[in-house]
N, C-alpha and C positions, 0 to 999 in steps of 0.2 A: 532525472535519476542522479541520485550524489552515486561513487565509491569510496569503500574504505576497506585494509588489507589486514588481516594480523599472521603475522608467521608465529605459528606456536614452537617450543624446543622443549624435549624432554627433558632435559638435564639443568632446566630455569625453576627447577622450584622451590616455591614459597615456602610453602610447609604441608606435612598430612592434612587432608579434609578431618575437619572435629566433627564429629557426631552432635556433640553439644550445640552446633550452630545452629540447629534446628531445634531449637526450644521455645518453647511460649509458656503462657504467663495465666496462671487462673488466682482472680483478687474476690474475697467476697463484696461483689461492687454490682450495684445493679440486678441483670438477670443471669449475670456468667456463671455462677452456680444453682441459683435455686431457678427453675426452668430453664435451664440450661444443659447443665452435668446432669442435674438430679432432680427428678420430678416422679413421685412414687405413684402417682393417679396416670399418668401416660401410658397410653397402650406399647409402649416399645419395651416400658421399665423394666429392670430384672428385679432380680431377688431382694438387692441392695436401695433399690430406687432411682438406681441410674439408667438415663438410656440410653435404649443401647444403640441406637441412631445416632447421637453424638457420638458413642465409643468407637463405630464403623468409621465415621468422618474424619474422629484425630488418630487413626493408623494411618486411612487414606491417604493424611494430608503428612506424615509421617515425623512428627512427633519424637522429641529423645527425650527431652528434660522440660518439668514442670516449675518453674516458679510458682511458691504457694506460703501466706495466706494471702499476702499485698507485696507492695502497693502501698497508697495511705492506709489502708485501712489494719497495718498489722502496727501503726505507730500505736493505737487506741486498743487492741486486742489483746482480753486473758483467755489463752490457748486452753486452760480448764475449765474452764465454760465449755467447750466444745468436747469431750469426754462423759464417760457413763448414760445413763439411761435416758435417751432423750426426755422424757418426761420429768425429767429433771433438770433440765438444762435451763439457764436463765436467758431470757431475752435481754438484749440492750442494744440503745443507745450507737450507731456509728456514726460517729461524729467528722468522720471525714468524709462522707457522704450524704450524711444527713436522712439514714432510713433507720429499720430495726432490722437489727440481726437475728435473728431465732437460734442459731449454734444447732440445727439440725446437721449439720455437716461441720466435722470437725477433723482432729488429723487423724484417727483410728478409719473413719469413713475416707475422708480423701486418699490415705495407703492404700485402699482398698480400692476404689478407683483406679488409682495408678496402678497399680498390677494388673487392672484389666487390662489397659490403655499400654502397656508395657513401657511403662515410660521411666525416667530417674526423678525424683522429687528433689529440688532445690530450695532450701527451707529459709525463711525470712523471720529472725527474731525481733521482740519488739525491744528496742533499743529508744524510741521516743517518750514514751510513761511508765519504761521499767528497765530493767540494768541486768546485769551478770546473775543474781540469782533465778529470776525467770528463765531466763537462757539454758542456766546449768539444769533446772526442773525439766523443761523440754525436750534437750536432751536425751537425761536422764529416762523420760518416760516414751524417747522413739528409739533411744539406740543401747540399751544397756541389756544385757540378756535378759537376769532374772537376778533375785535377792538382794532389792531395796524396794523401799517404798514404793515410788513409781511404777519403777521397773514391773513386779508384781501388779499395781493397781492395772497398767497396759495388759497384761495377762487375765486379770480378774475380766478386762471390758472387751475379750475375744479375742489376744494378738497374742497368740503364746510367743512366737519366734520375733525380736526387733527390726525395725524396718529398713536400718542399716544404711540411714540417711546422710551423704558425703559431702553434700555441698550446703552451707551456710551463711545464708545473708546476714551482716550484722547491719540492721536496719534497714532503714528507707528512707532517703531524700531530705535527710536531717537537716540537707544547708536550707531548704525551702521554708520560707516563712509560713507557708499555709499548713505546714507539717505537725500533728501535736510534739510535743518536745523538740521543737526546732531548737538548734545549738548552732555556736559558734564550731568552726572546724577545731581550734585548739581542745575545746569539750570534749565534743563526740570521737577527735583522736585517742584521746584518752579515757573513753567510756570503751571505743572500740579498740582498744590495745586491752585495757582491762579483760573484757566480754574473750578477746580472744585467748589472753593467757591460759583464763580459767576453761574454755571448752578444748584449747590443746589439752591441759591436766587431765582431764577428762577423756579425752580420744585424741592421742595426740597427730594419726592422720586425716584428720576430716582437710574440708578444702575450703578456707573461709574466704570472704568477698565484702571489703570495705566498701563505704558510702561513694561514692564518685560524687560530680555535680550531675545535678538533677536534667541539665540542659546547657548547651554552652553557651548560652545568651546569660547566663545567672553571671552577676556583677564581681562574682567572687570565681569564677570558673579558673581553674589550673592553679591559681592562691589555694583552693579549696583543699585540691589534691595534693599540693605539696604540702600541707600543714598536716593533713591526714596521714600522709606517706610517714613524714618526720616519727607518727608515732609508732609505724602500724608496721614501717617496712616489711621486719623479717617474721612479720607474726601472721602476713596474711598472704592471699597467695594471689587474688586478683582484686583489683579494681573496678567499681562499676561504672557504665555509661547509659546515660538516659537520652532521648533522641526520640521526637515526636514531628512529623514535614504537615500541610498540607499547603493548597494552591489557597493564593491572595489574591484579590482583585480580578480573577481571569485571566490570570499573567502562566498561562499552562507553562511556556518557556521555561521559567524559573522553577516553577515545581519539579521539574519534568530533572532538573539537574542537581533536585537537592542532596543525590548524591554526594556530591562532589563540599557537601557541607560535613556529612557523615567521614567523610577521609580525610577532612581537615579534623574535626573530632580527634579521629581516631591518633591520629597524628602528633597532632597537640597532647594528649595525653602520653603517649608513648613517651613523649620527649621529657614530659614534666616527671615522670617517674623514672627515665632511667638517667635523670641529673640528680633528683636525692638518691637514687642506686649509687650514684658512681662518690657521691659524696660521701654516703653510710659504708665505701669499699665493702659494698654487697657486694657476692658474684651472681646473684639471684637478678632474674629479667620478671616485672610485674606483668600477670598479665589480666587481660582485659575481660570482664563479661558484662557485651551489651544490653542488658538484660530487662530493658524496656525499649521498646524501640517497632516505628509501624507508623500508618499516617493516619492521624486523630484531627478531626475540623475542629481545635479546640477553642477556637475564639467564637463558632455558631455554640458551643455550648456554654460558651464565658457569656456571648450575648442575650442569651434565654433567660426570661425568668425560670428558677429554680421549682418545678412546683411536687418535687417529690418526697415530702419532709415526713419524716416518721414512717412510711409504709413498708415493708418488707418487699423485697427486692425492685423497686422502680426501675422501668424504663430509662435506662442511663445512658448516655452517649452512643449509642446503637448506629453509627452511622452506616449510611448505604453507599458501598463502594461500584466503583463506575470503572472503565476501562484506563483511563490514564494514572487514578489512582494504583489499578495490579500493576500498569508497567510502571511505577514508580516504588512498590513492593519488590517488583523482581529485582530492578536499579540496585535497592538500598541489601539484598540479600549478596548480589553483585560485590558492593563496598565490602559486605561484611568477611565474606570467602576471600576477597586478596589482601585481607588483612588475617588470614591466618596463622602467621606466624605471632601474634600477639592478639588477638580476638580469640579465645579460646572456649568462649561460651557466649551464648546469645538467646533472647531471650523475646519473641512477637508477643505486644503486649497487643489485645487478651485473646483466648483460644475461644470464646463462646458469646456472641451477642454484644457486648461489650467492647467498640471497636476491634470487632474480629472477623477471620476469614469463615465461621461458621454462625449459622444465625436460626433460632427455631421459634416457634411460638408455641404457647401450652398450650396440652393437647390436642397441638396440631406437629405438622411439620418442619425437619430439620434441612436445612442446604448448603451449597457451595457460596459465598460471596466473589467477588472478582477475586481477589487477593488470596482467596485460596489457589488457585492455580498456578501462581507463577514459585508459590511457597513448595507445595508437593511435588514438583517437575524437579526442582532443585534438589529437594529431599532423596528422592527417588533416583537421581542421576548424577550427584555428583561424589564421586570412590575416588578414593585414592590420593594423587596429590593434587594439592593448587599452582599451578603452571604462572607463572610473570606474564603477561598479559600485556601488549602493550599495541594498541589498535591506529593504524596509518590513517589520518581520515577528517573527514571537515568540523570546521569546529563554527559556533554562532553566541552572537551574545545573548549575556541571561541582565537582567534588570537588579537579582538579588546576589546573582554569583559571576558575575565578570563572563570572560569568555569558558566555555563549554564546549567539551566534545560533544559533536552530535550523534557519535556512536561510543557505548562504552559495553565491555565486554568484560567476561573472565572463563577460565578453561580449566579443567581440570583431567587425569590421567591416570586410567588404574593401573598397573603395571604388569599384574596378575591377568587382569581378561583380554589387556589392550584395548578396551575404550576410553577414547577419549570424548569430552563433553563439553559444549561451551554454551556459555549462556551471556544475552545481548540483548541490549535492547538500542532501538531508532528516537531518538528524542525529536526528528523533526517531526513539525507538526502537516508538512504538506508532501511533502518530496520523500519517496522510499529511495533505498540504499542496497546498493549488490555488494555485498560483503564476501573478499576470498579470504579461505581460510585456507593458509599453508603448511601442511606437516609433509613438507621435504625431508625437513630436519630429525623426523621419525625414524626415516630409513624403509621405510613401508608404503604399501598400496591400502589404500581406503580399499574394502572389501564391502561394508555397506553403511547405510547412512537413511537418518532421517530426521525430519527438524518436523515441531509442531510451535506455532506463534500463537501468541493473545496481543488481538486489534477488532476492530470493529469500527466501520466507516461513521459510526456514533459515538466519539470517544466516551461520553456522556452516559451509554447503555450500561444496565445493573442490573442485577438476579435478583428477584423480588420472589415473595412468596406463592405469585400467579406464573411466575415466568422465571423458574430455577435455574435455566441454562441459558438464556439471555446470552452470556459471554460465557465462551469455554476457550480450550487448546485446540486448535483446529489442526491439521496437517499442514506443512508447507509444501507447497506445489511448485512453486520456480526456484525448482532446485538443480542444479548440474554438479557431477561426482567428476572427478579426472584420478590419474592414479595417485597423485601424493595432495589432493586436499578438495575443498567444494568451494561453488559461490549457492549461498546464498540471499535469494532478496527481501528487505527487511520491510516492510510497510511502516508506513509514518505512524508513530505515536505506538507503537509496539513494543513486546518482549518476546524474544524466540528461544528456544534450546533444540541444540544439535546433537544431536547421536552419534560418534562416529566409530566403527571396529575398524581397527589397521592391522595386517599378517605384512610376516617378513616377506620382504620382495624375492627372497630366495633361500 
């Protein structure tokens, strides 16, 4: 048995929990929309074609904000294709995928979605094979009331009221060579200072969000950002970050801590924009939306042959996630919460089959993946503020990331009900950990308290379509309460969340 201690204090914090942190990511890519969102022949379907089986799952899993349409695939997308009468709608060519798109689902249909799904839509324009006047068209035809072109033609195709759309991608992954309209940073600075003057002219509160590097392994990472920054400073409001982990070689250690890659990220960036801040004597702080980000086996799909060219929605990357993979989802949702004061939006790429936490087949069945559970526990539990976090406790070496804590944690505290929440995970791979958690410093008696862990003496077990709950949250049972805090015991290669309500001691 290792230990490790954290004394939480209320008056340590970070910042407000963002609601946005919990967002994911729907790309027309594969089966994440067409058998995914939307399948009109499903017994579940509604009125729209969606179903409603997926709908149930992204509240469940609790859902604030959708990145929509990509991804690569909005480099190559004209958004008008996807409007007026389906039977009008052209088929084509995605070229960043290599399938056909049909345009049966387009942004009149996905608004429509989202309001089921009560979600925020965060909208990605294509900035790779087209410029500011697309942009200002899109726009124009999701957020202007009424009396223009658009505006009207959105009315004509069922949307009297606009969809009142705030947040703004301007592109996607420009610095990536594999991107259609890949650009040098100085270009797309200046495509994205462009794009952005003209939709401030247009609305001058939306909430836009420049190109980031696609990954921080990219040869140009933090150059990228500063030459973007140089153009975009005060015209945009956040920054993007891209961030993809899986395990190599068998070496679960190092996956197990790629956290600790995500805070170097997060980090590095921070520093790279508030040096062109401080040089642009901005008083403006950039801030961050990780807005791709989740663990993708992308080198098992690098090493495949390709065999899905031209078909409409292929089997893409659909990987089946296992238990070391959620506690390395819950890790990396960890990183993202004590970077709240500058992570302001985030973004689990992708919400439906598609390396995602939900997974269905036509007409059949929709389910949990591992990774869904560690995402909706979070969702569900963390109010209020993000507390400084800072955990007593063994640390071991990783082969990709030096030495690592073997316990890493974060906490949070509503002020209004008096819970407080921590979430944890055990990266050793053999040995559990009795973890005390100290709220002395509350001034309060822990009144009640409950922890549920995701572990499974199979790190290796997955929810398959025969076997749905394979891996769930189970309760935690070695638990001890005392009056100003718990221990609880973490099993090896796990993720846990604590529940705890505190009343004045008098």
């Amino acid at each position: 048995m290792h230990f490790a201690h954290v004394t939480l204090d209320p008056a340590a914090v970070v910042a407000p929990v963002n609601r946005r942190t919990f967002g994911t990511f729907v790309e027309h890519m594969g089966r994440c929309v067409y058998t995914g969102l939307y399948e009109p022949g499903h017994p579940s379907a509604d009125e729209d074609g969606f179903r409603t089986d997926v709908l149930a799952l992204t509240r469940e899993l609790g859902v604030t904000t959708v990145r929509y349409p990509g991804g690569n695939f909005v480099s190559g997308y004209r958004w008008e294709d996807g409007i007026g009468p389906r039977g009008r709608r052209p088929r084509r060519r995605d070229l960043a995928w290599r399938s056909i798109e049909t345009n049966e689902v387009g942004i009149d249909e996905f608004a429509r979605w989202a309001a089921k799904a009560d979600v925020e839509i965060m909208y990605a324009v294509n900035l790779g094979t087209r410029g500011v006047q697309e942009a200002l068209d899109v726009h124009e035809y999701v957020n202007q009331s009424a009396g223009t072109y658009l505006a009207d033609l959105r009315r004509a195709n069922g949307a009297e009221k606009p969809y009142g759309i705030r947040m703004w991608c301007l592109g996607n992954e420009l610095d990536g060579p594999w991107q259609l309209g890949h650009k040098t940073a100085d270009a797309y600075g200046q495509l994205a200072s462009a794009t952005a003057r003209a939709l401030r002219a247009a609305e001058p509160g939306l909430e836009l969000i420049a190109c980031g590097s696609s990954s921080s392994s990219m040869p140009t990472f933090g150059a990228w950002e500063a030459t973007v920054l140089e153009h975009t400073y005060d015209l945009v409001d956040y920054v993007s970050c891209h961030a993809y982990y899986e395990e190599h070689d068998g070496d679960i250690g190092s996956f197990l801590a790629c956290a600790t890659d995500m805070d170097h990220f997060v980090d590095s960036i921070v520093a790279t924009a508030d040096s062109i801040g401080a040089r642009l004597r901005s008083k403006r702080k950039m801030q961050l939306s990780f807005d791709e980000w989740n663990v993708w086996y992308l080198s098992r799909y690098q090493n495949q042959a390709q065999t899905h060219d031209w078909r409409v929605a292929p089997r893409v990357i659909e990987d089946e996630y296992n238990v070391v993979d959620a506690v390395v989802v819950g890790n990396l949702l960890i990183s993202l919460l004590r970077h709240s004061d500058r992570v302001t939006a985030a973004c689990q790429a992708q919400l439906v089959n598609v390396i995602a936490p939900i997974r269905t087949e036509p007409d059949g069945p929709a389910w949990r993946q591992t990774i869904f559970h560690p995402f909706a526990r979070t969702a569900a539990l963390a109010r209020g503020d993000v507390l400084r976090t800072v955990v007593d406790g063994p640390t071991y070496q990783t082969t990709r990331y030096g030495e690592a804590p073997t316990v890493d944690a974060v906490a949070t505290h509503d002020v209004v009900t008096g819970e407080v929440a921590v979430f944890v995970v055990n990266r050793d791979e053999d040995v559990p950990v009795e973890l005390t958690i100290d709220l002395s410093r509350f001034g309060l008696v822990v009144r009640t308290v409950e922890a549920s862990t995701l572990s499974d003496d199979d790190v290796r077990a997955t929810n398959t379509v025969d076997h749905q709950d394979r891996v769930v949250l189970r309760p935690n049972r070695q638990l001890s309460v005392h009056a100003s805090g718990v221990q609880v015991v973490l099993p090896p290669v796990s993720w846990t969340a604590v529940r705890l309500s505190v009343e004045p001691t008098h």
